[in-house]
MMTF fields as JSON, N, C-alpha, C and O atoms, coordinates in Angstrom:
{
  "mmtfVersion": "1.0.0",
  "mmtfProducer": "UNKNOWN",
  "numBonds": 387,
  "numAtoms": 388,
  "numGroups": 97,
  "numChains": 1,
  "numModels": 1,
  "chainsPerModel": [1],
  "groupsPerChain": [97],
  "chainIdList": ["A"],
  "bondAtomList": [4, 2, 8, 6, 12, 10, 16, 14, 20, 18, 24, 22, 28, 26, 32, 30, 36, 34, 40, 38, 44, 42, 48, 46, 52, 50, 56, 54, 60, 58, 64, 62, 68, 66, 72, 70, 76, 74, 80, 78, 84, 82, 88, 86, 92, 90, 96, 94, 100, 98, 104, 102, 108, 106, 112, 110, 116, 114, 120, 118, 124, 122, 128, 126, 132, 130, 136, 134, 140, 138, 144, 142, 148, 146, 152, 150, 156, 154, 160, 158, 164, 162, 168, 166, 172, 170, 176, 174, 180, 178, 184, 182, 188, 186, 192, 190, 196, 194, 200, 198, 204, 202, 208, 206, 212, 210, 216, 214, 220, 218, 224, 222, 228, 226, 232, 230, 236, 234, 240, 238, 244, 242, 248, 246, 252, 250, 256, 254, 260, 258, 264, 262, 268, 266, 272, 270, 276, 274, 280, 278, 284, 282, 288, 286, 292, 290, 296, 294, 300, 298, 304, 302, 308, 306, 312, 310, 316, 314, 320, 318, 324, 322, 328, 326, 332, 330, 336, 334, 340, 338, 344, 342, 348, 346, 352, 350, 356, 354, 360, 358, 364, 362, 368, 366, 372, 370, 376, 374, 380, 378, 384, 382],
  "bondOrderList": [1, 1, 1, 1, 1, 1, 1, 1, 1, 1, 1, 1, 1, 1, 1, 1, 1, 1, 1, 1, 1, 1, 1, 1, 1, 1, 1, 1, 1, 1, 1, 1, 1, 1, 1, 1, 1, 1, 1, 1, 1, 1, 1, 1, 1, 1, 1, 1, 1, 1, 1, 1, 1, 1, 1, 1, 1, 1, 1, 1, 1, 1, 1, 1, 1, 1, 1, 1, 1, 1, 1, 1, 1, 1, 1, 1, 1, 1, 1, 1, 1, 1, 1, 1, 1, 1, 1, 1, 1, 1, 1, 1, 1, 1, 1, 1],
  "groupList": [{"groupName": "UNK", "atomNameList": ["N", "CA", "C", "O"], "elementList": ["N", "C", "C", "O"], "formalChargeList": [0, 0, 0, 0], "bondAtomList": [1, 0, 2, 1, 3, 2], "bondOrderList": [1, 1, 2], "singleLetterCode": "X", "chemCompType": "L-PEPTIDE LINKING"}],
  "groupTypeList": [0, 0, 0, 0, 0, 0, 0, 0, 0, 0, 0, 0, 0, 0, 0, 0, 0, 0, 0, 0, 0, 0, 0, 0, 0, 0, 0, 0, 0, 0, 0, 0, 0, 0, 0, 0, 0, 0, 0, 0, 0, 0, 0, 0, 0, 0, 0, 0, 0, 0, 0, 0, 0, 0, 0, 0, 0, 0, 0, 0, 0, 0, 0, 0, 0, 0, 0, 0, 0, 0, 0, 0, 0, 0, 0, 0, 0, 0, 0, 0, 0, 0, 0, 0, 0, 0, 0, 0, 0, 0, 0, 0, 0, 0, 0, 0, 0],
  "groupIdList": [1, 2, 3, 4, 5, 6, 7, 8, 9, 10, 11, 12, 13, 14, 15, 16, 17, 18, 19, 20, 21, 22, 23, 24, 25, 26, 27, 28, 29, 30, 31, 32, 33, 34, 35, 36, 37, 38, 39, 40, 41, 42, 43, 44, 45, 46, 47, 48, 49, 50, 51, 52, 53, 54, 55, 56, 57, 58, 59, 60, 61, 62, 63, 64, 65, 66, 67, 68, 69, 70, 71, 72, 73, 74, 75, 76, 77, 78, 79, 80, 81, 82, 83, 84, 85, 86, 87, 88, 89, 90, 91, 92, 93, 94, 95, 96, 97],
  "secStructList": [7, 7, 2, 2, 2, 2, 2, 6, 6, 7, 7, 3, 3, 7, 7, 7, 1, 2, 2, 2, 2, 1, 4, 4, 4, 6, 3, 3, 3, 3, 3, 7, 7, 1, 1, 7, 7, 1, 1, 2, 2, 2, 2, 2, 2, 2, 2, 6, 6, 7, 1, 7, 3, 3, 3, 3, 3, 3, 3, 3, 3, 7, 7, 3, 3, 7, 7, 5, 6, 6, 5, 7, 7, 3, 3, 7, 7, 3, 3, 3, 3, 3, 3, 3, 3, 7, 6, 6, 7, 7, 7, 7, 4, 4, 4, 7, 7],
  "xCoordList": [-70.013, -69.699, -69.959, -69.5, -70.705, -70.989, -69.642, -68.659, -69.944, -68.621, -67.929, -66.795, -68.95, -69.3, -68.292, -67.339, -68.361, -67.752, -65.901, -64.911, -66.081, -64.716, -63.518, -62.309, -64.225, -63.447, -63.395, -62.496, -64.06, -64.132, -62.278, -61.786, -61.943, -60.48, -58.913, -57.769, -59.301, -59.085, -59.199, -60.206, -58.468, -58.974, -58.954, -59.718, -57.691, -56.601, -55.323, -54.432, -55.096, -53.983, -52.844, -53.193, -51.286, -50.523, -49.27, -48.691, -49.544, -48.771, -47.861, -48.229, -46.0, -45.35, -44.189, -44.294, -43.136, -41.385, -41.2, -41.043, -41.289, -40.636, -42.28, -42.111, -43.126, -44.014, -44.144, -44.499, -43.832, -43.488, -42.573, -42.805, -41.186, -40.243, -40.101, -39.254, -41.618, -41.373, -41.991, -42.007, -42.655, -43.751, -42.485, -42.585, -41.975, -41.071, -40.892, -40.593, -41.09, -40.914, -41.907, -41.881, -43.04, -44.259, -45.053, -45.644, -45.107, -45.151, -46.503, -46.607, -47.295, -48.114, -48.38, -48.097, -49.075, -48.79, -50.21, -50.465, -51.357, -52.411, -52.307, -51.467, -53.325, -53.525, -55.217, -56.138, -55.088, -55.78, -56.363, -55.662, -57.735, -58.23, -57.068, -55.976, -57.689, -56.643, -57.037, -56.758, -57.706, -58.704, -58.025, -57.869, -57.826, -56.94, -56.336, -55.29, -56.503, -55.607, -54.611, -54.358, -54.356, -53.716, -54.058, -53.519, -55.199, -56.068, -56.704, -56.837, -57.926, -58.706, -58.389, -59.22, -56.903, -56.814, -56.39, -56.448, -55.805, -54.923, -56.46, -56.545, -57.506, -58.609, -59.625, -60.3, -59.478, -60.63, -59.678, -60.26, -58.016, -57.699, -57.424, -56.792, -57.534, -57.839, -58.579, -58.551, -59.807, -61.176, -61.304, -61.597, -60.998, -61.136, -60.67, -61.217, -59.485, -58.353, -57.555, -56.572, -58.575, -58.155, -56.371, -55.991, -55.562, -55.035, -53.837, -54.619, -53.262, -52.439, -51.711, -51.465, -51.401, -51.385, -50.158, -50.483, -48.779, -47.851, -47.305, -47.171, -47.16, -47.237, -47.486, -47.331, -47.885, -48.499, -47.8, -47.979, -46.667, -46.438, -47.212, -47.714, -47.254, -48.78, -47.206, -46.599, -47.12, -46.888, -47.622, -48.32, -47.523, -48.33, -46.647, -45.439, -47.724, -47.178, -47.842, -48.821, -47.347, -47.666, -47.837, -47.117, -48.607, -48.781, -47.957, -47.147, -47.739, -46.18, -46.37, -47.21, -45.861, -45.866, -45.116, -43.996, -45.635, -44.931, -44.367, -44.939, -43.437, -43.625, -43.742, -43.054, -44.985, -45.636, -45.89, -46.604, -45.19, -45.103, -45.025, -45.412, -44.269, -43.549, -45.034, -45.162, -45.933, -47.057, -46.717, -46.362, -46.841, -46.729, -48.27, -48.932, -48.575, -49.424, -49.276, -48.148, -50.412, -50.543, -50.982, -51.991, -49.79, -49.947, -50.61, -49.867, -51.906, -52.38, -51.755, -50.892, -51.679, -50.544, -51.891, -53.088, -51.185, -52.253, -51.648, -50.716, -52.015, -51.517, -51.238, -52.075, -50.267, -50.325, -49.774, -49.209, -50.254, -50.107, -49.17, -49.555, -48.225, -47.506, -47.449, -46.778, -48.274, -48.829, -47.787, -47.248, -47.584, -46.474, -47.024, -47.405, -47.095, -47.868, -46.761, -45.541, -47.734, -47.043, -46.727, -47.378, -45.137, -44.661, -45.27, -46.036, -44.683, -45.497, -47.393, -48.151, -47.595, -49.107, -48.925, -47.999, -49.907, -49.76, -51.007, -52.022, -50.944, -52.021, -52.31, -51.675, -53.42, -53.361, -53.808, -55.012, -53.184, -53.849, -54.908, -55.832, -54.009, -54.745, -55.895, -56.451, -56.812, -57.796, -59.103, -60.244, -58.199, -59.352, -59.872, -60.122, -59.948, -60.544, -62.119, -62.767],
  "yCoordList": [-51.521, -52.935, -53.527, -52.996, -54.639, -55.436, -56.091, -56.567, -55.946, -56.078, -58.006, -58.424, -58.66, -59.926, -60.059, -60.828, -59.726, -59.69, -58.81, -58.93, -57.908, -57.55, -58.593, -58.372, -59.658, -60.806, -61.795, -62.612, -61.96, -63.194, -63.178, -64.114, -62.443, -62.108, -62.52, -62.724, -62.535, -63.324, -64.692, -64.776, -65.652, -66.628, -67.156, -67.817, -66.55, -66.744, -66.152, -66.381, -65.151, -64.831, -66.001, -67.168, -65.614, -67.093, -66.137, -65.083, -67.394, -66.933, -68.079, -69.169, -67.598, -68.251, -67.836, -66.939, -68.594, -67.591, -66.331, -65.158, -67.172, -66.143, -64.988, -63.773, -65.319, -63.745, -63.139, -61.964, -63.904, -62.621, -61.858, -60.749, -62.071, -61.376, -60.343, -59.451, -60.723, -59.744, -58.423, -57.252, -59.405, -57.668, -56.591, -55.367, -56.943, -55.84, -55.082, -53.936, -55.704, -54.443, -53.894, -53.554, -53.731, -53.503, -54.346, -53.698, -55.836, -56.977, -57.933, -58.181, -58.216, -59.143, -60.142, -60.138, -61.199, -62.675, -63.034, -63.229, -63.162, -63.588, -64.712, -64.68, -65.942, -66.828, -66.221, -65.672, -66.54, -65.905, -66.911, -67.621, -66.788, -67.622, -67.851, -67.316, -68.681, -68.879, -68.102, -68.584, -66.862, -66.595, -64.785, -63.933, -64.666, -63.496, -62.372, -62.793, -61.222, -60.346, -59.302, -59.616, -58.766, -57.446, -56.183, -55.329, -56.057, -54.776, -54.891, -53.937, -56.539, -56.349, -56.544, -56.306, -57.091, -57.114, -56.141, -56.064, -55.092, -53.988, -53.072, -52.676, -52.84, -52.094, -52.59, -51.827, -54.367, -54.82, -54.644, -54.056, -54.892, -54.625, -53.2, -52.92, -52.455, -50.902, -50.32, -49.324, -51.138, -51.214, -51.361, -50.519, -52.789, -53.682, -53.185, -52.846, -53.061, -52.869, -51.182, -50.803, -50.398, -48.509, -48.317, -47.293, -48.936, -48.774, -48.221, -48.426, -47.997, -47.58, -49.267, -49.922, -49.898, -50.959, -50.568, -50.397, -50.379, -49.466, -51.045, -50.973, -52.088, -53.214, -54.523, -55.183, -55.016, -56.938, -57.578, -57.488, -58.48, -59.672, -60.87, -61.016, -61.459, -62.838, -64.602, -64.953, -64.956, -66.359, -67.525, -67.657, -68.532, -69.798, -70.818, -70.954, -71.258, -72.55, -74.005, -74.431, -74.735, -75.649, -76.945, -77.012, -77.884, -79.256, -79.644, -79.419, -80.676, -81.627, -82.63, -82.516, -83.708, -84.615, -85.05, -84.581, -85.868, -85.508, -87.657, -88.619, -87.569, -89.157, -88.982, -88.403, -89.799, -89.708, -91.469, -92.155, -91.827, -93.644, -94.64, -95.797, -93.552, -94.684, -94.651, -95.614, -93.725, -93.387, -92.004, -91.107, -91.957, -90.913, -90.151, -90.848, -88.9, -87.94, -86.76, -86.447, -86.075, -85.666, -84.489, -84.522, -83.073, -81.711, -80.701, -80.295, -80.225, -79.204, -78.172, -78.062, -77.171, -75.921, -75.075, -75.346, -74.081, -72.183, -71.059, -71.172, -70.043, -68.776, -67.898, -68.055, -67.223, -66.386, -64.887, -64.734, -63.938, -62.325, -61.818, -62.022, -61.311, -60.553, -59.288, -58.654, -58.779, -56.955, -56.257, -56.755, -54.969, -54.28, -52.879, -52.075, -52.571, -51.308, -49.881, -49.816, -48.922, -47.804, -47.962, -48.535, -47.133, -47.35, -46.654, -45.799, -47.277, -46.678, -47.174, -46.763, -48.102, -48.728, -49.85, -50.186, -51.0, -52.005, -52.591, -52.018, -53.731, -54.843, -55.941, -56.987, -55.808, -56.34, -57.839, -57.938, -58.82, -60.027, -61.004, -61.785, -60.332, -60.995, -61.141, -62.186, -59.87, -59.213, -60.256, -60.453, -60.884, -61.222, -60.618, -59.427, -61.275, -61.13, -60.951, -60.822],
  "zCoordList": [90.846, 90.819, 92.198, 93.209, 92.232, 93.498, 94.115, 93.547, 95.419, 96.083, 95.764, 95.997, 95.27, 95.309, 93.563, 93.684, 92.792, 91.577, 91.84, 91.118, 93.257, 93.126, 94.182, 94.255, 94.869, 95.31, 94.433, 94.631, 93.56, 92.614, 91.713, 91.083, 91.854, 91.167, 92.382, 91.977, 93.641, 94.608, 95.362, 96.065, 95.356, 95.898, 97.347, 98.05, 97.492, 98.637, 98.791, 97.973, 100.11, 100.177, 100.174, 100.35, 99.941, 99.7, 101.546, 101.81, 102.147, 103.423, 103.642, 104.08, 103.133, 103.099, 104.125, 104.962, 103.929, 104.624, 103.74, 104.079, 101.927, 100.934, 100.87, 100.973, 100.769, 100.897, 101.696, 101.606, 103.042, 104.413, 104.326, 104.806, 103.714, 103.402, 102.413, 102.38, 101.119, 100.191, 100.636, 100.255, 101.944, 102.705, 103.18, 103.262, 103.3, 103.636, 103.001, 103.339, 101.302, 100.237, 99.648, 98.465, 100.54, 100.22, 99.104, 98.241, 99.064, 97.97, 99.039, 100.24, 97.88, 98.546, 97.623, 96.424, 98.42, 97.239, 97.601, 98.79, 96.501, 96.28, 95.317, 94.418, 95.507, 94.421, 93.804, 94.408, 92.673, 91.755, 90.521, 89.801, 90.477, 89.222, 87.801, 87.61, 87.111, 85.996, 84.701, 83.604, 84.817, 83.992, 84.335, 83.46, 85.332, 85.744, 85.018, 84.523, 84.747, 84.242, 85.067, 86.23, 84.836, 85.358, 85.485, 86.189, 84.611, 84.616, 85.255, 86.022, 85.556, 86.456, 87.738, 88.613, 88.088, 89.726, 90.371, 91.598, 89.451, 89.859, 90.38, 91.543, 89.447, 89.878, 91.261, 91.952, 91.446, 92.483, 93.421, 94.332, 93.879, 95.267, 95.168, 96.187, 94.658, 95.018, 95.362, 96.084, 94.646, 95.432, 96.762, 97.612, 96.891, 98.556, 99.431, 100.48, 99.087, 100.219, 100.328, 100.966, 99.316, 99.413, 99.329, 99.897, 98.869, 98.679, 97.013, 96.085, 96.738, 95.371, 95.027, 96.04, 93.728, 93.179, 92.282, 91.107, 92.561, 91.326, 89.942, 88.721, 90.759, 90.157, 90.183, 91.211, 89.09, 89.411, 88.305, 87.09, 89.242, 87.994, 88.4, 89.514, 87.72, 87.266, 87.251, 86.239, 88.03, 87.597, 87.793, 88.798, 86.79, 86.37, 87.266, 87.078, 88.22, 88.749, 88.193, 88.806, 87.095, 86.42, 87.275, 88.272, 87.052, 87.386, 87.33, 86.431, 88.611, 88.851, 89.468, 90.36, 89.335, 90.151, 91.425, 91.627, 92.248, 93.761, 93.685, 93.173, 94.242, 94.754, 96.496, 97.337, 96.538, 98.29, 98.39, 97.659, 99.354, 100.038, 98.617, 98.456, 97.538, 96.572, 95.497, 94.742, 95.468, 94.114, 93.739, 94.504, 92.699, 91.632, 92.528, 93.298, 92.29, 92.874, 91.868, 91.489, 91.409, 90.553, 91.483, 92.187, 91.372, 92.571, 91.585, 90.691, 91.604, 90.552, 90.287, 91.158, 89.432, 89.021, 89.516, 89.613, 89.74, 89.727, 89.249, 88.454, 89.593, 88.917, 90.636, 91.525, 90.809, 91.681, 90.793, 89.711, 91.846, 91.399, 92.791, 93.942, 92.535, 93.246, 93.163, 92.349, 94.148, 93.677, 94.574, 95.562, 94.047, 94.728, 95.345, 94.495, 96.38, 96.73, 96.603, 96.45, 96.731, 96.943, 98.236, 99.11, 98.345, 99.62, 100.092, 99.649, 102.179, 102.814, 103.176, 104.054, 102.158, 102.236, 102.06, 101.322, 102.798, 103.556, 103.598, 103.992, 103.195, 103.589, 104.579, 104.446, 105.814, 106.761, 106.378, 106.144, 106.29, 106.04, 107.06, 106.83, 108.682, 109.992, 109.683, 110.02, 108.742, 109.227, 108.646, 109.065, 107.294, 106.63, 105.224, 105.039, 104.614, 103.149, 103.211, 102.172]
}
């Protein structure tokens, strides 16, 4: 498999307060196409990143609206994957996707 088809399942790491904290429990927070499974992300960051994948839960953050200087704003929804490593293994994010 071309390395080019095993990022396409990646969009963006998600670098927050609450996903810095889940690193502690060996937890990483990727946003992820909406098209996404669990079989195929568990196999491409095992690929990428040589590491063991023990679990991925998948949540859908839905469309919402924001009020910004008194207009309604229409905030798009996505999907993020919260993969859980084998302990002990670790994903450097500094480094780059």
């Amino acid at each position: 498999m071309n390395k080019l088809h095993l990022y396409d399942k990646i969009i963006s790491p998600i670098v927050t307060e609450k996903s810095t904290n889940l690193s502690e429990q060996n937890k990483i927070v990727f946003k992820v196409p909406s098209n996404a499974n669990k079989d195929n992300l568990k196999s491409n960051i095992e690929k990428i990143f040589k590491v063991t994948v023990t679990k991925i839960n998948i949540v859908n953050k839905q469309n919402r609206t924001k009020l910004t200087r008194g207009k309604k704003i229409k905030v798009s929804g996505y999907k993020k994957a919260i993969i859980t490593l084998k302990k002990g293994q670790s994903i450097d994010l500094t480094t780059g996707i």
